[in-house]
C-alpha positions, 0 to 999 in steps of 0.5 A: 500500500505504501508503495502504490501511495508513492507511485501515484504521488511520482505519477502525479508530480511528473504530470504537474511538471510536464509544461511546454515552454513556446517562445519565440520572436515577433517583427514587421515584414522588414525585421523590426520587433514589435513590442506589445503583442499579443501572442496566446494559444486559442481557445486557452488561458495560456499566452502572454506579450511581446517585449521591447525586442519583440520577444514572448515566452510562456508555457501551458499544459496543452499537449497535441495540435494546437492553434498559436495566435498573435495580434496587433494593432495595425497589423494581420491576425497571425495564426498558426497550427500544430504540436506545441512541442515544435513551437520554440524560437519562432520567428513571426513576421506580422504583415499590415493590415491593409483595412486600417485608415492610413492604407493606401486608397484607389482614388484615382478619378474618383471624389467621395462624399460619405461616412463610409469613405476614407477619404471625403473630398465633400460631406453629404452636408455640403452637397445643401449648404453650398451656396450656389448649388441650391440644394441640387447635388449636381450644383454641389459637384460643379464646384469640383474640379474636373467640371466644367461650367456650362451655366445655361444647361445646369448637368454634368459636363466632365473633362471634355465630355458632352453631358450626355457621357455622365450617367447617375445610378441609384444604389448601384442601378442605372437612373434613365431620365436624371434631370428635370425637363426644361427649355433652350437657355434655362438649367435644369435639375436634378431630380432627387432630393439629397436629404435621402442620400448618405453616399455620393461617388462622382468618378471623372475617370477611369471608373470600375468595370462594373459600371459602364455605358458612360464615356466620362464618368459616373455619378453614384448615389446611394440611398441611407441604409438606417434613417437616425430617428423619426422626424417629420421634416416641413419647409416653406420657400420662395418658390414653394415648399415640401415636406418629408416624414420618417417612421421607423419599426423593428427592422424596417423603416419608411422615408417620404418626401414631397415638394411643390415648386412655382417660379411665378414668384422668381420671374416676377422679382427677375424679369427676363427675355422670356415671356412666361404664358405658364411659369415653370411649375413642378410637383415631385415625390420620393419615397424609400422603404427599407427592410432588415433580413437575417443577412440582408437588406431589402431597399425599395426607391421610387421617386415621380414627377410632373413638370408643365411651363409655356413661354414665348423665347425671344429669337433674332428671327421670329420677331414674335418670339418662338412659342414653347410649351412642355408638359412632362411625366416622370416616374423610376422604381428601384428595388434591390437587395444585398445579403451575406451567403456565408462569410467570405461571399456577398451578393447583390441584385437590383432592378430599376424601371423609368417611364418617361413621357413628353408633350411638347409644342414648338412654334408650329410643331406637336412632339410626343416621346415616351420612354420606357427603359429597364436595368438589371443587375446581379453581382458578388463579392468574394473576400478571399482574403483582406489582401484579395477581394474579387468581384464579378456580375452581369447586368442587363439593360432594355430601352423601348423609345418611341417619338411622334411627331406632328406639324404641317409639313409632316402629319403624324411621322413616328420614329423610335428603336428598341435596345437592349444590351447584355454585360458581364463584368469582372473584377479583383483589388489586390493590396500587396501591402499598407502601401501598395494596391492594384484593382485589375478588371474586365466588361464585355457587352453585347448591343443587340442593336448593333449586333456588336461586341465589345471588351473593356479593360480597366486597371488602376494602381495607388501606392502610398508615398508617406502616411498621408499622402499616395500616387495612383495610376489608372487606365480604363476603356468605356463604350456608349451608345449614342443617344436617343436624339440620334438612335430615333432616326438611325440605328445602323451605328455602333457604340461610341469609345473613349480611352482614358489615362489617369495620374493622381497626387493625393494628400490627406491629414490635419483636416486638409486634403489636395488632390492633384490628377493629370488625364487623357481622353482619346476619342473614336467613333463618335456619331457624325451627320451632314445636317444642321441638327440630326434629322430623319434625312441625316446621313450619319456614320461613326468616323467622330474622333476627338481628344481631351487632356488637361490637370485638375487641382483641389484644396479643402481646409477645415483647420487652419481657419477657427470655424471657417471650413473652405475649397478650391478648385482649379482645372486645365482643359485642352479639348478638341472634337470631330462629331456631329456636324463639325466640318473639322476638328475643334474646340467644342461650345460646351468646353471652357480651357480654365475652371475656378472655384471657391467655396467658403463657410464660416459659422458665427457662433454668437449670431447662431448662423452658418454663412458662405460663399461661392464664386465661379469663373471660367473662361470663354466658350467657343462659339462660330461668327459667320461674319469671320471665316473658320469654325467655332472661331470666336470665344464669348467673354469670361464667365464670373459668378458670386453667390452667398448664403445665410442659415439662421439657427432659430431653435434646434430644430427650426432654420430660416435660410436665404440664398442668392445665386449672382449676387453681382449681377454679373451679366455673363453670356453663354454665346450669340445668336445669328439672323439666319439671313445677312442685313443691306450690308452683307453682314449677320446681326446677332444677340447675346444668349444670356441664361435666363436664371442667371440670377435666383433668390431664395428664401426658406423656412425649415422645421423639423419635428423628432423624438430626439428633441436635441436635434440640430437642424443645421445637420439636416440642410 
């Protein structure tokens, strides 16, 4: 007995003893130790942390195969298994996380607006406290470099491009009809309201293979996936009023908003050229529901609106003027859903429908369109690793356009096409390191239309040069088709093409970003015809080609100033052009060589008010004088605006705020217009196009109702 009781005592200090001792030492991909480390086996109480040399030691009971763990901050999970007998004198090297903030970024042609963005070049806020944007996102953006000012249109002209090569998408689905209808000579709008908008991405170049039927950029636009509270938002301006409402459940929520627009008001105050029969008069909705699931969200968006105006335009040959009436009908659903299927895989699927019908009357002639255009999208993402991540889909896209038209020369002539369009589209980020990332991809599209198949690959690189500032490469292929102006009366084209090249300098860090980014845009197979304007008689073929060259600079600081948070934009363009109707090769009218912009802000804590600025210049356009030999061989005088704007924080939660768009007057010209016949003496007599909202006063009223009593209304402009 007295043996057994000592075998098991010998038994039991053996097993009290038997500990396995690991150590080993930690460091960065270049050998330097990191101190601090976390180093533990998983699942147990056994580990401890590295020293000032990088070095850890400890022991456990743990015998077999197991799992050694070790973390830091700013660094990859390091994770190794096997027999903890082996794991002494380890030398671990820890690789950066790609994922932390001071990564390098893809940036390369694109601004981002966002809390969900690394880098913010504007905040969702700006986009409405921007004195000349006038709550419009699109005003907003022309503030930035890379646009150009085209003040008589009001879209999104981008580095050379025509306005049409810009196309919107909401959620990641193609909107067909962005902008409010208008008249020759007057901006237009977009259509949608920021306030239910917490992400804006405005690409200039050089964009993602997922996106495509653009050839200058793309504006994405992504709708707020978790309003804050309930609220009940009301506003009476000026020229109308709206009001919105929130209400929120367990896992879902509802925003609506609708607004009443009439410039009864503004042409009154404003007089111009044009006499108003009706003035311009809008009423719009929007709504989204939103739907949590276990491993998803469901959106649904839809927005309409109808516009009606009549006027008679001034024109140098119809001493009566030129009668004009429109009468428009909008209506775009959106519904897409994103969900995980596992860890690694996310999808994605989005439909979008527009309907869009027109009544116009010019002069003599009754025009009736009606546009029904459809897009489909299905993609995933596989996140093979934080170092690879890999993307691919296909989308579709449907348009059914359809025109009469009506006058005494032609009775009842009809024109129109179908399209539709298939892509596939593929794509991978690879992040070698903290400071150096590819994005690599590929789109294929078919044009049933043209029976024709194209491939688009783009490519873009960053790599990071200090911890706060990055270069980047890009390099893209785009195809578009050519508009609707054109396809009504031929289809027997093919889609136009651009060619971009991108170099960019980005710095970001103490509340002060500047970018710096030089491009190149080859043309080729842009649409020419042999008439004054595109018509039914047009002899069209795709031998346009063009180019467009230049450097964009952005500055923002929000620190050096106490409360004054300010930008400036500065863009270089060289451009010139063979399409349409061009007899040769030129500078086109919408182009304008030099673009400056500077916005400020400045909040007066003891007046309770935000007030700012915006001033614009930009130089002239080319226009043609038939009086002169050549082609597009004058320019107009430079174009110069100053807008200001003042918010008044009644309570926190009332606003009252003013607006005034050209402060100064300054009387720009956007071209002249010549007698279509010369005067006794052999010569065209002309007048000046002026924009006829050149100048715009705004005034409104905002209140919003919450639960959450504290609310700053302020955020919500």
């Amino acid at each position: 007995m007295k043996q057994l009781a000592i075998i098991f005592c010998l038994v039991i200090s053996n097993f009290s003893t038997a500990l396995t001792t690991i150590n080993g030492k930690v460091t960065d991909m270049k050998g330097m130790p990191i101190p601090g480390a976390n180093v533990y086996l998983q699942g147990t109480y056994d580990g401890s942390t590295t020293d000032e040399n990088g070095s850890f030691s400890f022991t456990s009971s743990e015998i077999g195969t197991q799992t050694l763990v070790v973390s830091y901050l700013s660094f990859e999970t390091f994770t190794m298994v096997g027999d903890v007998a082996y794991m002494k004198n380890l030398h671990v090297k820890l690789r950066d996380d790609v994922n932390t903030l001071d990564a390098v970024v893809l940036s390369a042609g694109t601004f981002s607006a966002g809390d969900n963005s690394k880098v913010n070049v504007l905040k969702p806020l700006d986009v409405v406290t921007t004195a000349s944007a006038l709550g419009d996102f699109v005003g907003a953006l022309q503030t930035l470099p890379g646009t150009t000012t085209v003040a008589e249109d009001g879209r999104l002209f981008v580095r050379g491009g025509d306005a049409e090569e810009t196309q919107i998408f909401i959620d990641g689905i193609r909107v067909f009809t962005p902008y409010t209808p208008t008249t020759n000579n007057a901006p237009t709008r977009g259509r949608y309201s920021p306030f239910l908008f917490d992400g804006i991405t405005f690409s200039t170049g050089g964009y993602s293979a997922e996106f495509g039927q653009a050839l200058s950029s793309v504006l994405l636009l992504n709708t707020i996936d978790e309003p804050d509270q309930e609220k009940t938002d009301m506003g009476i301006m000026s020229v109308g009023g709206g009001v919105g409402n929130t209400q929120k459940w367990q896992n879902s929520s509802l925003s609506f908003n609708v607004s009443y627009i009439n410039l009864a008001p503004y042409n009154a105050i404003f007089p111009n050229r044009n006499n108003w029969i009706k003035p311009f008069e809008t009423i719009s909705g929007e709504t989204v529901f939103r739907k949590k699931t276990n491993k998803g969200l469901f959106k649904l968006y839809g927005a309409f609106d109808t516009t009606d105006f009549e006027l008679t335009q001034e024109d140098i040959n119809y001493p009566e003027g030129v009668h004009f009436k429109l009468n428009n009908k909008n209506f775009y659903l959106n519904g897409s859903y994103e969900g995980k299927l596992n860890d690694t895989w996310i999808y994605f699927g989005g439909l979008s429908y527009t309907h869009s019908n027109n009544h116009l009357n010019i002069i003599e002639s009754a025009v009736e369109d009606n546009e029904n255009s459809m897009h489909a999208k299905l993609k995933f993402k596989n996140r093979i690793s934080n170092r690879f991540k890999l993307y691919f889909g296909a989308e579709y896209f449907a348009t059914n356009f359809k025109e009469n038209y009506n006058d005494e020369a032609v009775d009842n002539a009809n024109y129109g096409y179908d399209s539709n369009l298939i892509a596939v589209f593929s794509e991978a980020d690879m992040f070698i390191s903290k400071k150096l990332a590819f994005k690599t991809g590929v789109r294929a599209e078919y044009n049933q239309l043209f029976k024709e198949a194209n491939i688009a690959p783009r490519v873009s690189l960053a790599y990071k040069t200090s911890g706060k500032s990055q270069l980047s490469l890009a390099y893209g292929n785009f195809y578009q088709n050519p508009s609707s102006n054109i396809l009504k009366y031929n289809q027997d084209l093919k889609a136009q093409n651009a060619s971009h090249f991108i170099a960019n300098y980005q710095y970001n860090g103490d509340s002060k970003l500047f970018r710096a980014e030089a491009y190149y845009k080859d043309y080729s197979n842009l649409v020419k015809y042999d008439t004054d304007f595109a018509d039914i008689n047009s002899n069209y073929n795709n031998n346009g080609s063009g180019f467009a060259k230049g450097i964009d600079f952005f500055w923002r600081d929000s620190k050096s100033i106490k409360n004054v948070d300010y930008w400036v934009s500065y863009s270089l363009l060289d451009t010139e052009r063979d399409y349409k109707n061009y007899p040769t090769q030129a500078q086109p009218n919408f182009a304008n060589t030099h673009n400056v912009s500077v916005v400020g802000k400045y909040w007066i804590n003891d007046w309770r008010s935000q007030v700012g600025f915006s001033y614009a210049f930009a130089s002239g356009r080319t226009y043609s004088n038939p009086n002169k030999i050549g082609f597009l061989n004058e320019k107009t005088k430079s174009y110069n605006s100053l807008s200001v704007n003042w918010a008044y924080l009644i309570s926190p939660q009332k606003i009252l705020y003013a607006s005034v768009n050209n402060v100064l007057g300054f009387k720009n010209i956007n071209g002249y217009q010549y007698a279509s016949t010369p005067d006794m003496n052999g010569n065209f007599n002309r007048r000046a196009l002026q924009p006829a909202a050149d100048q715009f006063f705004f005034v409104g009223f905002f209140w919003t109702i919450s639960e959450d009593k504290a609310s700053n209304q302020l955020d919500n402009l």
